[in-house]
GUDO-767982 format. One record per residue: residue number from 0; x, y, z of N, C-alpha, C in turn. Coordinates in nm, 3 decimals. Atoms other than C-alpha are relative to their C-alpha. Layout:
<sites>
<nr:NUM&n.x:X&n.y:Y&n.z:Z&ca.x:X&ca.y:Y&ca.z:Z&c.x:X&c.y:Y&c.z:Z>
...
</sites>
This chain:
<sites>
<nr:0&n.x:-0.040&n.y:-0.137&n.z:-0.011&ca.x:17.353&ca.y:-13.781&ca.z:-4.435&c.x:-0.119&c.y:0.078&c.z:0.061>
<nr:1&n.x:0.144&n.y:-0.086&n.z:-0.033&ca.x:17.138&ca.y:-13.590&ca.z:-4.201&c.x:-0.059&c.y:0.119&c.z:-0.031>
<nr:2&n.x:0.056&n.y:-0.188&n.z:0.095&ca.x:16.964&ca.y:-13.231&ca.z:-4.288&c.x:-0.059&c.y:0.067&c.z:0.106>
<nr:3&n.x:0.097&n.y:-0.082&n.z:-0.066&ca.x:16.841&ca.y:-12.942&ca.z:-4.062&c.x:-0.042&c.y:0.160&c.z:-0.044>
<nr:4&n.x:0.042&n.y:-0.124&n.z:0.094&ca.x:16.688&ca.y:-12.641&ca.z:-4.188&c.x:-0.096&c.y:0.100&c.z:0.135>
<nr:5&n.x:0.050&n.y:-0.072&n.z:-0.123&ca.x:16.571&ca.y:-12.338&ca.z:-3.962&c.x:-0.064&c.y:0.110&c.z:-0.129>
<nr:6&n.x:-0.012&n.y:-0.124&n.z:0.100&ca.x:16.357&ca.y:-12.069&ca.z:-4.191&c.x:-0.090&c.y:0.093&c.z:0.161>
<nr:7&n.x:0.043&n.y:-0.145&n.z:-0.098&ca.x:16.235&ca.y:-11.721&ca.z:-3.977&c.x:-0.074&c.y:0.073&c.z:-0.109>
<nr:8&n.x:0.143&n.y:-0.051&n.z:0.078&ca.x:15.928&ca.y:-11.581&ca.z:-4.133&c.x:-0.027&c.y:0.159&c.z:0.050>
<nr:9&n.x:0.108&n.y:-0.124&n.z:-0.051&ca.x:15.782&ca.y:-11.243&ca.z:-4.073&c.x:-0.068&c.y:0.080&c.z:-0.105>
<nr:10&n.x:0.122&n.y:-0.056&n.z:0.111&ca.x:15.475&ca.y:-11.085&ca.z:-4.188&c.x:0.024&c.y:0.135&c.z:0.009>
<nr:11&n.x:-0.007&n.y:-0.157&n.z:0.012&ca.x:15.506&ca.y:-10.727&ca.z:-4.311&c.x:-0.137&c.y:0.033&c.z:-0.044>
<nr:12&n.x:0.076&n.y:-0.041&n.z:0.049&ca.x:15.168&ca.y:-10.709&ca.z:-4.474&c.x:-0.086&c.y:-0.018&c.z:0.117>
<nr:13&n.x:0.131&n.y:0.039&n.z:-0.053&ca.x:14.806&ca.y:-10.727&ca.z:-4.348&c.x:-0.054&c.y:-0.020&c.z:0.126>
<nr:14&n.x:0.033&n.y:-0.061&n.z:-0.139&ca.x:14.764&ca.y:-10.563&ca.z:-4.048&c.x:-0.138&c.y:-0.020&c.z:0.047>
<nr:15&n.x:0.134&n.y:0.028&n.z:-0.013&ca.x:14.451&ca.y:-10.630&ca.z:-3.854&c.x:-0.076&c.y:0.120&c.z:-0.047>
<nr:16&n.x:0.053&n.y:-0.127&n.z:0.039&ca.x:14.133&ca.y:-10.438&ca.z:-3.999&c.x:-0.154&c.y:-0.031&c.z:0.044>
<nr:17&n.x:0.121&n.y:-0.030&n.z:-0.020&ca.x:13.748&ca.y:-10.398&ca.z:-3.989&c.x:-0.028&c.y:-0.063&c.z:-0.111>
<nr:18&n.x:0.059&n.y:0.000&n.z:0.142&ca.x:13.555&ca.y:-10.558&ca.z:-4.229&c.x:-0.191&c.y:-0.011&c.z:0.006>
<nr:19&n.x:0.116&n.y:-0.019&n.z:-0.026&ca.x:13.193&ca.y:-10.459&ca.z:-4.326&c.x:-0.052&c.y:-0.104&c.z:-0.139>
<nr:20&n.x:0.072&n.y:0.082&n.z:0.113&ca.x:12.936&ca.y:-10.707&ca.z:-4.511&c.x:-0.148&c.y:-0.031&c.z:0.058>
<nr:21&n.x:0.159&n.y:-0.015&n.z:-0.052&ca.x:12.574&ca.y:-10.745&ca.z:-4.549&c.x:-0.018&c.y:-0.074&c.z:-0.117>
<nr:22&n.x:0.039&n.y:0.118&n.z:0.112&ca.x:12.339&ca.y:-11.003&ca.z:-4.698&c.x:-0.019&c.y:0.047&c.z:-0.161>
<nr:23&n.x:0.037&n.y:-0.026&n.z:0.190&ca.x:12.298&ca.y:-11.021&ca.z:-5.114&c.x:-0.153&c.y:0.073&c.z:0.005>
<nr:24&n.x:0.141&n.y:-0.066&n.z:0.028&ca.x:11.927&ca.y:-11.016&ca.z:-5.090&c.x:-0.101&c.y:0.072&c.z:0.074>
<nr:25&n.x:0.088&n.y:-0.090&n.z:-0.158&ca.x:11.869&ca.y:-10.766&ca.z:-4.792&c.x:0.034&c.y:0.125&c.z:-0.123>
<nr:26&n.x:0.068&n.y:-0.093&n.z:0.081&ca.x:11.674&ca.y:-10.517&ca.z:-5.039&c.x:-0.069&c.y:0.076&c.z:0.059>
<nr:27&n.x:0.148&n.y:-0.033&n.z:-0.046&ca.x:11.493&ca.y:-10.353&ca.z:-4.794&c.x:0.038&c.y:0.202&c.z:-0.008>
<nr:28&n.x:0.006&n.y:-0.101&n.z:0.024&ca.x:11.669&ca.y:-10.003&ca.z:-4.850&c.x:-0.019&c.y:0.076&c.z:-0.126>
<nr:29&n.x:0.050&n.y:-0.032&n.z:0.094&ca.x:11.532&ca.y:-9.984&ca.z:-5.187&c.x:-0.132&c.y:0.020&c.z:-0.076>
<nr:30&n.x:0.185&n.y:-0.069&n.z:-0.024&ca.x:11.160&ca.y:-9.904&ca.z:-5.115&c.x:-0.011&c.y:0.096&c.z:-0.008>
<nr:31&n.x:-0.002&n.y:-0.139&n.z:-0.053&ca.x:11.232&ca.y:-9.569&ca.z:-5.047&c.x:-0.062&c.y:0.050&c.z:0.129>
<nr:32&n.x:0.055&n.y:0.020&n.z:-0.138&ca.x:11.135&ca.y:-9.621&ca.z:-4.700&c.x:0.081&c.y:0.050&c.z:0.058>
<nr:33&n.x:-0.180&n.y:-0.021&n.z:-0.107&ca.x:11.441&ca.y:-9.416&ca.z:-4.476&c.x:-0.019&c.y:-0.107&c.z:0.085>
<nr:34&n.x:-0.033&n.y:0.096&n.z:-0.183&ca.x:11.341&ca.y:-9.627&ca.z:-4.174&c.x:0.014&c.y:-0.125&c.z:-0.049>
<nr:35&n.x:-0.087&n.y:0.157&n.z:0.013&ca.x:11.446&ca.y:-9.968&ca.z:-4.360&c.x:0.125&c.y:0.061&c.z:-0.062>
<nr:36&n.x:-0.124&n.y:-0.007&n.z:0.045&ca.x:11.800&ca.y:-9.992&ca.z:-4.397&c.x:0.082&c.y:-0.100&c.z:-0.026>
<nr:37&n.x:-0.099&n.y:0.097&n.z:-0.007&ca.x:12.022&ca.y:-10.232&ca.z:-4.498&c.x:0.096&c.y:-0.043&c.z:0.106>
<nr:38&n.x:-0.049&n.y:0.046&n.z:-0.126&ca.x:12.192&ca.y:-10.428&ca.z:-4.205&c.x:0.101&c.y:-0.031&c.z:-0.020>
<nr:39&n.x:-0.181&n.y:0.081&n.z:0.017&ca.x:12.612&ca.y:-10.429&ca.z:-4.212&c.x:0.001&c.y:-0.053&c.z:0.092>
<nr:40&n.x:-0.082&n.y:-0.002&n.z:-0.090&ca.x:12.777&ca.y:-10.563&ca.z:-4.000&c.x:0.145&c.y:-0.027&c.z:-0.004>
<nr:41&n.x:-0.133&n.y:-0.021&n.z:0.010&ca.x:13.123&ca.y:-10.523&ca.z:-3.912&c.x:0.044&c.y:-0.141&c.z:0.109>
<nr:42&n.x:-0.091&n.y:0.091&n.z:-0.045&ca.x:13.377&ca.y:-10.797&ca.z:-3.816&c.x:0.177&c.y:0.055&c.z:0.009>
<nr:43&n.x:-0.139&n.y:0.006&n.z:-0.007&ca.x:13.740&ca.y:-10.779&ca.z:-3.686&c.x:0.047&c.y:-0.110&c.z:-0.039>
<nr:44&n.x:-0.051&n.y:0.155&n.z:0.080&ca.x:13.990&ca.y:-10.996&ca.z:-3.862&c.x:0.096&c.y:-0.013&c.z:0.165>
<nr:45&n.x:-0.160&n.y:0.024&n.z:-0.121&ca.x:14.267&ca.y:-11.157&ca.z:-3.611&c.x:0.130&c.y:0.085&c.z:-0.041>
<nr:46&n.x:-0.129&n.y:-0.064&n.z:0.013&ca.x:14.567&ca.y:-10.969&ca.z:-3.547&c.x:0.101&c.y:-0.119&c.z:-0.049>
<nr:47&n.x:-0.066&n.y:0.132&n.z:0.058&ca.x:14.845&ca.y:-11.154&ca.z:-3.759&c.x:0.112&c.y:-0.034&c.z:0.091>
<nr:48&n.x:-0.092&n.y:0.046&n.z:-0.080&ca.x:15.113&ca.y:-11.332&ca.z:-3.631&c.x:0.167&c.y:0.013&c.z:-0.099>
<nr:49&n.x:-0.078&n.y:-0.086&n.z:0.132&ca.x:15.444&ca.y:-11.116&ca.z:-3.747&c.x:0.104&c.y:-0.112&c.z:0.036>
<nr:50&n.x:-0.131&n.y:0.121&n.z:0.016&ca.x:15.734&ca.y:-11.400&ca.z:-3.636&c.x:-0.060&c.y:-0.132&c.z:0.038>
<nr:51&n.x:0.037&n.y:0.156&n.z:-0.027&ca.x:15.716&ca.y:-11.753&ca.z:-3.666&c.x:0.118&c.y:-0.084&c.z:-0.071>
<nr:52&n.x:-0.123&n.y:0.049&n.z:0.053&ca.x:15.964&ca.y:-12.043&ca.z:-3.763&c.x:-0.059&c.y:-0.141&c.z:-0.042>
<nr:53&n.x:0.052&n.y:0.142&n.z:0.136&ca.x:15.930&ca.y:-12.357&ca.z:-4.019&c.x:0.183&c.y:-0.041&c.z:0.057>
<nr:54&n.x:-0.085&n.y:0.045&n.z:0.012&ca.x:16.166&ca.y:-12.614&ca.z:-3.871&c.x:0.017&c.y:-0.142&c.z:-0.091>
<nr:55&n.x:0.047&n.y:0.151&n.z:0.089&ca.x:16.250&ca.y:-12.919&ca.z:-4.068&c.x:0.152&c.y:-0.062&c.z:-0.003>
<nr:56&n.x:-0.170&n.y:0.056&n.z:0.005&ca.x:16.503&ca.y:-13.199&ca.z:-4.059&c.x:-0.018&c.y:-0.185&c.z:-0.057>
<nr:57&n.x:0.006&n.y:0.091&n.z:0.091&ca.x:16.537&ca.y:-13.477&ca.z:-4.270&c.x:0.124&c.y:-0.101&c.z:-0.025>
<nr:58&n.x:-0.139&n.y:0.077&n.z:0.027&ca.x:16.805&ca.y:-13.769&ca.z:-4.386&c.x:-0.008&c.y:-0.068&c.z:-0.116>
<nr:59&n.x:0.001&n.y:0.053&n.z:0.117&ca.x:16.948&ca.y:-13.905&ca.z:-4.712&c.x:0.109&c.y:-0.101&c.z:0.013>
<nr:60&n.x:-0.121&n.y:0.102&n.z:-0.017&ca.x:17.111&ca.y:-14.219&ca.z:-4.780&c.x:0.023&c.y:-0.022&c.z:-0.072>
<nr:61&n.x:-0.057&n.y:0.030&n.z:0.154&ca.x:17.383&ca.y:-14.267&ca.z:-5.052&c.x:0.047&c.y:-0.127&c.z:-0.005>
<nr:62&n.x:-0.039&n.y:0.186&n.z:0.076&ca.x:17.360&ca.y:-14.592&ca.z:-5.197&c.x:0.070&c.y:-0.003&c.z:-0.123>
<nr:63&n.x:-0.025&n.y:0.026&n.z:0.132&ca.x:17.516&ca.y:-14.766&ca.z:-5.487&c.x:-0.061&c.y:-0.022&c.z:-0.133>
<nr:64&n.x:0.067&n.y:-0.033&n.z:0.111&ca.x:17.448&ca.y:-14.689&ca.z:-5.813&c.x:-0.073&c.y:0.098&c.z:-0.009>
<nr:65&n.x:0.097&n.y:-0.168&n.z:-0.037&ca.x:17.307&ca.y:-14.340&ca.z:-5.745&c.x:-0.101&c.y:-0.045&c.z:0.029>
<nr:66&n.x:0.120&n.y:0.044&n.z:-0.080&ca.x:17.045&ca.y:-14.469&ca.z:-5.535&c.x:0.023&c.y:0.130&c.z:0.085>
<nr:67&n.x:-0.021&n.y:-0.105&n.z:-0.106&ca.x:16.953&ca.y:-14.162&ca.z:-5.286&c.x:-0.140&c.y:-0.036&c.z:0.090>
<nr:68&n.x:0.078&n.y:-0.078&n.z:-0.056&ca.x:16.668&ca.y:-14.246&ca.z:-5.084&c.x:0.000&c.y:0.077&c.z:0.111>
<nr:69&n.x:0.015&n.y:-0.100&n.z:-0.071&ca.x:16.511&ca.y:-13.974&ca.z:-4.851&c.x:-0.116&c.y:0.021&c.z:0.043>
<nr:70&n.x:0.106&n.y:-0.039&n.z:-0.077&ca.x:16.305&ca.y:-13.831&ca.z:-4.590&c.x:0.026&c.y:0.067&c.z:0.055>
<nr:71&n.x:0.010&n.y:-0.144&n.z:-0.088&ca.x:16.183&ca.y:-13.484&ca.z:-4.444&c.x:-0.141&c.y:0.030&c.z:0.084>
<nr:72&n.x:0.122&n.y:-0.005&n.z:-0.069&ca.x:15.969&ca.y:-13.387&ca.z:-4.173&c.x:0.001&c.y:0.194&c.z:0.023>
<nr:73&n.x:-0.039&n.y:-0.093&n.z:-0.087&ca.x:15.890&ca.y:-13.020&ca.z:-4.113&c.x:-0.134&c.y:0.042&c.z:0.059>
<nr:74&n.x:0.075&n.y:-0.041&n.z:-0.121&ca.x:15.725&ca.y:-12.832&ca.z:-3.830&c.x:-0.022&c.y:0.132&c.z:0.013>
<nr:75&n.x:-0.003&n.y:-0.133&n.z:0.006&ca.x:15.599&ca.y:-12.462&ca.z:-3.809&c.x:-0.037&c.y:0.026&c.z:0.198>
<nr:76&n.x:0.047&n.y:-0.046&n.z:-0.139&ca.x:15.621&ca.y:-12.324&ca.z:-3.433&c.x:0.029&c.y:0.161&c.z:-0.011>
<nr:77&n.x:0.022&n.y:-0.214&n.z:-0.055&ca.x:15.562&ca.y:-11.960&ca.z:-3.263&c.x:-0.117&c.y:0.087&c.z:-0.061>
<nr:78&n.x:0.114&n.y:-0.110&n.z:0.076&ca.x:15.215&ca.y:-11.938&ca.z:-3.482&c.x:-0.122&c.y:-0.028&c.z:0.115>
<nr:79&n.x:0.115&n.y:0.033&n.z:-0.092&ca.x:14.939&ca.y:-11.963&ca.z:-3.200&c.x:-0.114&c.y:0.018&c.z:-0.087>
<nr:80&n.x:0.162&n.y:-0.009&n.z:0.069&ca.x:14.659&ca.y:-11.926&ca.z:-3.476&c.x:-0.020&c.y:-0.141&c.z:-0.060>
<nr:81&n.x:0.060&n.y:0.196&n.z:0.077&ca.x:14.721&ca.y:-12.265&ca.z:-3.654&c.x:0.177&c.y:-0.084&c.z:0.013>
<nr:82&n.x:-0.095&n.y:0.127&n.z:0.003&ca.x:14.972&ca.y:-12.559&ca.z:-3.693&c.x:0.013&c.y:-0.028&c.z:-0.088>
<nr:83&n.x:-0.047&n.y:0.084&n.z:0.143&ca.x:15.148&ca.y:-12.696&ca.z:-3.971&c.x:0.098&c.y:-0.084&c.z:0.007>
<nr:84&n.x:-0.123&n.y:0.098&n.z:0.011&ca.x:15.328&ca.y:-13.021&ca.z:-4.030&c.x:-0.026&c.y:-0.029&c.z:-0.148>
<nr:85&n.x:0.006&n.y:0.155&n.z:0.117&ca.x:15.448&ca.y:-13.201&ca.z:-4.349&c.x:0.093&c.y:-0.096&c.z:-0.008>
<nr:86&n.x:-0.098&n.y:0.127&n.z:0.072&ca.x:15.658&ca.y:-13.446&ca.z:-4.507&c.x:-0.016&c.y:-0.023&c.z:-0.098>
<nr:87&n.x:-0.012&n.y:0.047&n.z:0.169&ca.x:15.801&ca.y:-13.601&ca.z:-4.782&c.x:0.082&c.y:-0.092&c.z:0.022>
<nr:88&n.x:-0.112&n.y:0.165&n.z:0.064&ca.x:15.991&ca.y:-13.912&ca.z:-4.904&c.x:0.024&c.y:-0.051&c.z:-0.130>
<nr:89&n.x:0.020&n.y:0.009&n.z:0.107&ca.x:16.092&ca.y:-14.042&ca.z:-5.190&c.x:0.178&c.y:-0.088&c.z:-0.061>
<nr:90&n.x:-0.100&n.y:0.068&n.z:0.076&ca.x:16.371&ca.y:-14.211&ca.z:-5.399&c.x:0.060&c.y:0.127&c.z:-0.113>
<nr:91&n.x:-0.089&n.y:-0.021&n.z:0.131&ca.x:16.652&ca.y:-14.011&ca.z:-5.629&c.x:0.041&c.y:-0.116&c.z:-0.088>
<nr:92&n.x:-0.013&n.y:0.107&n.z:0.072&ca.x:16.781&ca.y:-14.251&ca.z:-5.906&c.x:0.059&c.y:0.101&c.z:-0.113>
<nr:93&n.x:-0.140&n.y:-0.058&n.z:0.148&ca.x:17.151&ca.y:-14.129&ca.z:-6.147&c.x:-0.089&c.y:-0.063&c.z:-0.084>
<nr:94&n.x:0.011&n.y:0.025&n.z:0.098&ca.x:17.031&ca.y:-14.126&ca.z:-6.489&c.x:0.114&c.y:-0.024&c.z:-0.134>
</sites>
């Protein structure tokens, strides 16, 4: 029995932003010195990626005696920041 599965994703949160950070033990604006200052610096995150799709398709075979085994493969496309595959397999078994 074969299987195909289509899911459609989109991100509503976590819009790209700014982010500021500076070392633990950069102490140097606590001399009372104005002209040392502690050194931020700022980083942009990546803009996210708001649609993307998780395909996956898999097959089960009904044997006798409630035997089921099975196998799924799925695939995430439309994310240009990263890649994702998995799988699974495995045996059902009527109790």
């Amino acid at each position: 029995m074969p299987q195909f599965n289509a899911d459609y994703i989109h991100e509503f949160a976590n819009s790209q932003r700014s982010v500021g950070v500076q070392f633990v033990e950069d102490n140097r604006d606590q001399d009372g010195d104005p002209t040392t200052q502690t050194v931020t610096f700022k980083y942009q995150t990546e803009k996210p990626v708001r649609n993307f799709f998780n395909l996956s398709t898999g097959v089960v075979a009904l044997l006798a005696h409630g035997i089921q085994p099975f196998v799924n493969f799925r695939v995430m496309v439309g994310n240009e920041q990263f890649n994702n595959y998995a799988g699974s397999f495995g045996v059902r078994i009527e109790l």
